[in-house]
N, C-alpha and C positions, 0 to 999 in steps of 0.2 A: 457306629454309624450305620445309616438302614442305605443301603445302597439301589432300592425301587422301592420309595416311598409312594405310597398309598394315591392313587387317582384321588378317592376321594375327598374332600377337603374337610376342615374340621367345622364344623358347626357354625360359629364365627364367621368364619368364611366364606361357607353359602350366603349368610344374611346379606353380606357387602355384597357376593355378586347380584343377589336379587335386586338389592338398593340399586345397584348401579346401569341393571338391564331396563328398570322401569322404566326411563324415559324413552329410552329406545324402542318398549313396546306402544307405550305412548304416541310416539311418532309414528310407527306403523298403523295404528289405530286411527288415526286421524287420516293419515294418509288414505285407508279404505272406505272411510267416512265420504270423503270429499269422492272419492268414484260412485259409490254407492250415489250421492245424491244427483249425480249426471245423470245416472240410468233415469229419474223422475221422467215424467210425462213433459215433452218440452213446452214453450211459451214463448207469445209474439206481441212485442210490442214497437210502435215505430221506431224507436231508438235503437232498434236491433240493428248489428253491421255482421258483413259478412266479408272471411278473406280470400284478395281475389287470386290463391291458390287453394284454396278450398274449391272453387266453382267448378263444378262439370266434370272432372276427370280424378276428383279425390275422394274416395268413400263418401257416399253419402251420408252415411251414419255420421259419421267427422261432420262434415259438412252442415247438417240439422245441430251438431253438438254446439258448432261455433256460431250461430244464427242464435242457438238458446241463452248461451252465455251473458248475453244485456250487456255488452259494454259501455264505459260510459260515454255521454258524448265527444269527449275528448280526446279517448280512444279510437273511436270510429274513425275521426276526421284525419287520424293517420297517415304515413304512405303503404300501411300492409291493409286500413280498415275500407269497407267498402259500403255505406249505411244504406240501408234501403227506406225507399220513397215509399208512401199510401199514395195510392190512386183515389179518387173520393168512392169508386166502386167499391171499396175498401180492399183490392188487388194491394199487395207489397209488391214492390221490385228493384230489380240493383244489376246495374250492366256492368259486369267484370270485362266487357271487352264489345266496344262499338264497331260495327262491322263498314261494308261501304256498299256504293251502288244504290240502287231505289228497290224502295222496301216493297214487298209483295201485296197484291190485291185480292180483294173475293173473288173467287175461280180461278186462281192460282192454286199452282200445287207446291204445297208447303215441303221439305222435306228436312227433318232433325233428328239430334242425336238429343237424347235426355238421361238425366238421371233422376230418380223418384223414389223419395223418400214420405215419413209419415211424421205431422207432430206428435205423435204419442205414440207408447208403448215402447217397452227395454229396447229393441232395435230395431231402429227409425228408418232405417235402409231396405227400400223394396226391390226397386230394379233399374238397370241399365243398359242402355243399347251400346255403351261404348264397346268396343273389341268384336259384336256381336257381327258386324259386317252390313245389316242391315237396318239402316236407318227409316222413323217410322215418316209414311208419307198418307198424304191426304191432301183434297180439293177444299182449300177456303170457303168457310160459308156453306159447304154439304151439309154440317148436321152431325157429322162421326168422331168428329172430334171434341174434349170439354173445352170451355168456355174459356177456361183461365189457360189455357193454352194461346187458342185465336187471338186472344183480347193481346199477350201480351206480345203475340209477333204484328199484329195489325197494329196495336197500340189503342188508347184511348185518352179521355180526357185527363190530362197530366202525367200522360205516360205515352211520349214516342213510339214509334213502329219500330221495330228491331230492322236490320239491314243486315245484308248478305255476309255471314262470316261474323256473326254476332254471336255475343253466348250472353245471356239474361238468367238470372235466379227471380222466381217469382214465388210466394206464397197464396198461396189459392184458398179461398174460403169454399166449404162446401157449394152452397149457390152457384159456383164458375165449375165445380167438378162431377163428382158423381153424386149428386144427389139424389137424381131418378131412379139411381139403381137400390137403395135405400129399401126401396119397395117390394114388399112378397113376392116373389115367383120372375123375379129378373132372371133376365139373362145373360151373364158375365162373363163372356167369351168373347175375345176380339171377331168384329165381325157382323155379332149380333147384339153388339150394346154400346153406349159412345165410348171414345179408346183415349188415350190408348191403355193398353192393357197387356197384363205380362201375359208371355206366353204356358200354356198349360204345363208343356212341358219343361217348366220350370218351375217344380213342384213347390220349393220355399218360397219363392217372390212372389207367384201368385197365390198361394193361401194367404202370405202376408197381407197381399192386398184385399183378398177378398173376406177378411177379418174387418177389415175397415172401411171397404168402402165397397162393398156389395152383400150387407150382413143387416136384414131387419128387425135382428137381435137388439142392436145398440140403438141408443137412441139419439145419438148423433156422430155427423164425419168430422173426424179432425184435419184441419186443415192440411194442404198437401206444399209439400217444397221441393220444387224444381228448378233444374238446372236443364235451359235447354241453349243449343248449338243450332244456327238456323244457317243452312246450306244455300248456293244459289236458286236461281229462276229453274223450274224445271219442266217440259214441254210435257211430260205426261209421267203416269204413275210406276 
């Protein structure tokens, strides 16, 4: 009798374990499969739903993931699904949480918490104010801020004003964002171009951004998804 028989196995016996691991790597195979196709370049169509703990304070990246996903409509209409409306602007939006009091006016000072992510490229997530302590502020109707911002805390046709203690996700079509910066010799610095805008000193979020939406290289902006948090009335900046 051999008393430390051989690790090795005989011949035979490798074959059955091969046989027997294949599905296993199978399954791992598919399983990277299906990650790998998340990373794609995301896409928006009205049937898209969003969940309402995904909004505002959960990775953005997540966030744009679960927007990408197309549930179906049966899904959406859920108690986790949260579907977002087309404005005829062609604005998307979806109120994960209605706030109260009366909504704000032009020369009002706005003042939000956001987070800003990108429909395309491997990671979607640009930047957020949440934890930063300083939330972004601006004068309604000045001009310094994009469009698809204003529009979605003023509101417009088919789409309510947001109210104080509101959180809103909206998709933004270039036209509502940065377009203008699109152009040669912009200036992409908060401050000196409309905002809002990561700050410099936040080297990843703002090259992300300015990959995509202050870059005359490409020849076009992919639309933007946002998560904004609209604070009360505020007497000045």
């Amino acid at each position: 009798h051999v008393l430390y028989p051989s690790v090795r196995p005989p011949n035979r016996n490798r074959k059955n374990m091969r046989r027997s691991l294949l599905p296993c790597m199978l399954k791992l195979l598919f399983a990277f499969s299906g990650q790998a196709n998340a990373l794609q370049p995301l896409s928006f169509t009205p049937a898209d739903a969003v969940s309402r703990r995904s909004v505002l304070f959960a990775p953005a990246a997540a966030a744009a993931a679960m927007v990408a996903t197309n549930p179906a409509p049966s899904s959406a209409a859920g108690p986790n699904g949260l579907p977002l409306t087309t404005a005829p602007s062609g604005l998307k939006w979806a109120d994960a949480k209605v706030g109260s009091g009366k909504p704000l006016e032009a020369g009002s000072t706005a003042s939000i918490d956001y987070s800003m992510a990108s429909t395309a490229g491997r990671f979607p997530q640009i930047y957020t104010t949440k934890d930063k302590g300083t939330p972004y502020r601006w004068t309604l109707g000045d001009g310094k801020t994009i469009a698809g911002i204003e529009n979605a805390i003023i509101g417009e046709d088919g789409m309510p004003p947001m109210l104080p203690g509101g959180i809103r996700r909206v998709i933004v079509p270039s036209k509502f964002g940065y377009e203008a910066l699109s152009a040669p010799n912009s200036k992409c610095v908060e401050g000196s171009a409309v905002g809002p805008i990561p700050p410099k000193d936040d080297t990843g979020a703002y090259q992300r951004w300015v990959q995509f939406y202050c870059n005359p290289r490409i020849p076009y902006q992919p639309d933007l998804v946002l998560d904004i948090k609209l604070y009360g009335k505020r007497t000045n900046l």
